[in-house]
DRENDO-1510 file (C-alpha; in Angstrom, 1 decimal, always signed):
<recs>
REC; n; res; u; v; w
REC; 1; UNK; +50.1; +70.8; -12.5 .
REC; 2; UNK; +53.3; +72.1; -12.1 .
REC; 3; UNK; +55.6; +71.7; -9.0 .
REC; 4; UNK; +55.0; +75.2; -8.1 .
REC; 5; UNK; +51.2; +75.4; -9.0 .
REC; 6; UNK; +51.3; +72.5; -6.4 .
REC; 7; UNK; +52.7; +73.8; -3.7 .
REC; 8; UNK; +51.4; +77.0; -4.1 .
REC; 9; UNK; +47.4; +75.2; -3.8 .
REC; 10; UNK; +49.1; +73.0; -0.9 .
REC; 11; UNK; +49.9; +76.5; +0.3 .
REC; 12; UNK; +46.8; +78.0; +0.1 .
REC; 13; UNK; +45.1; +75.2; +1.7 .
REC; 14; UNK; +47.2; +76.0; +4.8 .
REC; 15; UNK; +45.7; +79.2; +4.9 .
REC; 16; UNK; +42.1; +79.6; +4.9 .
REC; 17; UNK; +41.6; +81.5; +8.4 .
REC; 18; UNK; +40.8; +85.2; +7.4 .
REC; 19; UNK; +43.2; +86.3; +10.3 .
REC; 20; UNK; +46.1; +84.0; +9.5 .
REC; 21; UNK; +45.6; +85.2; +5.7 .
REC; 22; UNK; +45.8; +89.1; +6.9 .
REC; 23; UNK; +48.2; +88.5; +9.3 .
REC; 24; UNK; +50.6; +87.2; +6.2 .
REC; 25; UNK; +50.0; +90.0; +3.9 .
REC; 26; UNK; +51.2; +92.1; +6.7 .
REC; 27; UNK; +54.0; +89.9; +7.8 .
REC; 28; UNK; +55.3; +88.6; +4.3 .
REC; 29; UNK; +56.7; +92.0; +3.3 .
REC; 30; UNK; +57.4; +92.8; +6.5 .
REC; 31; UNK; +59.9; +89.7; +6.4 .
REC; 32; UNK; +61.4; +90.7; +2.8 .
REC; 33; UNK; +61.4; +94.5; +3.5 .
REC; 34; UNK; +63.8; +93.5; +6.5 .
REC; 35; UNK; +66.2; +91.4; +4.8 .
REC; 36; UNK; +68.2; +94.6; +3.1 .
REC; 37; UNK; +67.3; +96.6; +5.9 .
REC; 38; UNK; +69.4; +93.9; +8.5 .
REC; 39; UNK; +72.4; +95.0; +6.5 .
REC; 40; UNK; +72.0; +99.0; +6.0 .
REC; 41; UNK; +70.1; +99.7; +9.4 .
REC; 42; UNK; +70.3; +96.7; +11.8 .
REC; 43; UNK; +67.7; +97.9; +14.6 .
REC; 44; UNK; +64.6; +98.3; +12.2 .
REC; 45; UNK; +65.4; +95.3; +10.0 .
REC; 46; UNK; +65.6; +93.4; +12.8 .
REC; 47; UNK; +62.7; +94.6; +14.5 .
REC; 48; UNK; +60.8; +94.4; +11.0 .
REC; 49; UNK; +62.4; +90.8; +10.7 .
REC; 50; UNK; +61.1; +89.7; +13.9 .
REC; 51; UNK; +57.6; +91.6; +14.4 .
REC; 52; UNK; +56.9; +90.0; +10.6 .
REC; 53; UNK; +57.9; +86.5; +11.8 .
REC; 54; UNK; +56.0; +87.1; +15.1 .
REC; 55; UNK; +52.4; +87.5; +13.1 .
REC; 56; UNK; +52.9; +84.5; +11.2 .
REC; 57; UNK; +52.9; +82.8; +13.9 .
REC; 58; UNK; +50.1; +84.6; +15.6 .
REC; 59; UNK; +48.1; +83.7; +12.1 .
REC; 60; UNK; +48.9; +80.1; +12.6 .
REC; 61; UNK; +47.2; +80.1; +15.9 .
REC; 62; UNK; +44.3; +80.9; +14.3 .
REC; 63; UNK; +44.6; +78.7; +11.6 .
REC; 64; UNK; +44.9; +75.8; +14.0 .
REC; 65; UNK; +47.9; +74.5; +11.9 .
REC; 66; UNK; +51.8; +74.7; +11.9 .
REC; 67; UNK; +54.1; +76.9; +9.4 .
REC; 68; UNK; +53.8; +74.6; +5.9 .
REC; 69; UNK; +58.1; +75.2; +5.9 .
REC; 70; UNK; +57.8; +73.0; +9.3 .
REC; 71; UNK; +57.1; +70.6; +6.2 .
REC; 72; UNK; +59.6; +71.9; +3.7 .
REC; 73; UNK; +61.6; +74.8; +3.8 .
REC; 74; UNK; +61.0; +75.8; +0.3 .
REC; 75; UNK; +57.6; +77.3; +1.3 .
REC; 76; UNK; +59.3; +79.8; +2.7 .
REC; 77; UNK; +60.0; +80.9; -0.6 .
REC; 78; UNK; +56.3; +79.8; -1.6 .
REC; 79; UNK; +54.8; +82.1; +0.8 .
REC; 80; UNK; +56.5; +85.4; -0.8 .
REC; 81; UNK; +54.5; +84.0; -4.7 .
REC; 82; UNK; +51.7; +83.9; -2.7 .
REC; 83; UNK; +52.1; +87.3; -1.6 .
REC; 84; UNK; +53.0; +88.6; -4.3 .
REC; 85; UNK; +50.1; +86.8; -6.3 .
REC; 86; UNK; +48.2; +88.1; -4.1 .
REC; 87; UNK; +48.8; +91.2; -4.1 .
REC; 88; UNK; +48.6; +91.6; -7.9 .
REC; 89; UNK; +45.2; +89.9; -8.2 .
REC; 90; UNK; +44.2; +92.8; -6.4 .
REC; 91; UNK; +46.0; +95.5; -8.2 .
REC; 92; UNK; +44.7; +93.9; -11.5 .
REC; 93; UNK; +41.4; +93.1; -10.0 .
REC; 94; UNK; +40.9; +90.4; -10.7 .
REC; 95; UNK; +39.7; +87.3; -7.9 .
REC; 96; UNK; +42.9; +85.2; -6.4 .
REC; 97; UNK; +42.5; +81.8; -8.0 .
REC; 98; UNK; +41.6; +80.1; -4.8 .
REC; 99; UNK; +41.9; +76.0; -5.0 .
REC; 100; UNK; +39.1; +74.5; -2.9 .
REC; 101; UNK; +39.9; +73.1; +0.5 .
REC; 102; UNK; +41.0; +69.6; +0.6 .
</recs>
């Protein structure tokens, strides 16, 4: 398994909650979409940047577990390959590859 493939599992195993897993297919692009939009129209990129980061959090609640980039920071990056797995599992349709809980 590669370092990725890993962390994506490790990942996925920190969100299992139905709400904290809709909450970040809303928030994720929210985040991204906000991070050109900071530099070409402040107020909405920072609103977009905020409100996105704001529903993470709220998932988490639900989840009953922390952010996994409390752990490392490079699941911040993680988070947006999720997404964007994700997303094209469901374009393709085909099922996400899910790992079972641990």
């Amino acid at each position: 398994m590669t370092r990725i493939e890993k962390m994506l599992a490790d990942y996925e195993r920190d969100h299992q909650h139905p709400m904290n897993k809709a909450t970040h297919m809303v928030g994720i692009p929210m985040i991204l979409l906000s991070l050109p939009l900071i530099f070409f129209v402040p107020p909405v990129g920072i609103g977009l940047f905020v409100l996105g980061w704001i529903l993470q959090f709220i998932g988490h609640a639900f989840e009953g577990k922390p952010p996994s980039f409390f752990r490392d920071p490079t699941f911040l990056l993680v988070g947006a390959t999720w997404y964007g797995k994700r997303l094209w599992s469901k374009l393709i349709g085909q099922p996400f590859d899910e790992p079972a809980p641990a």
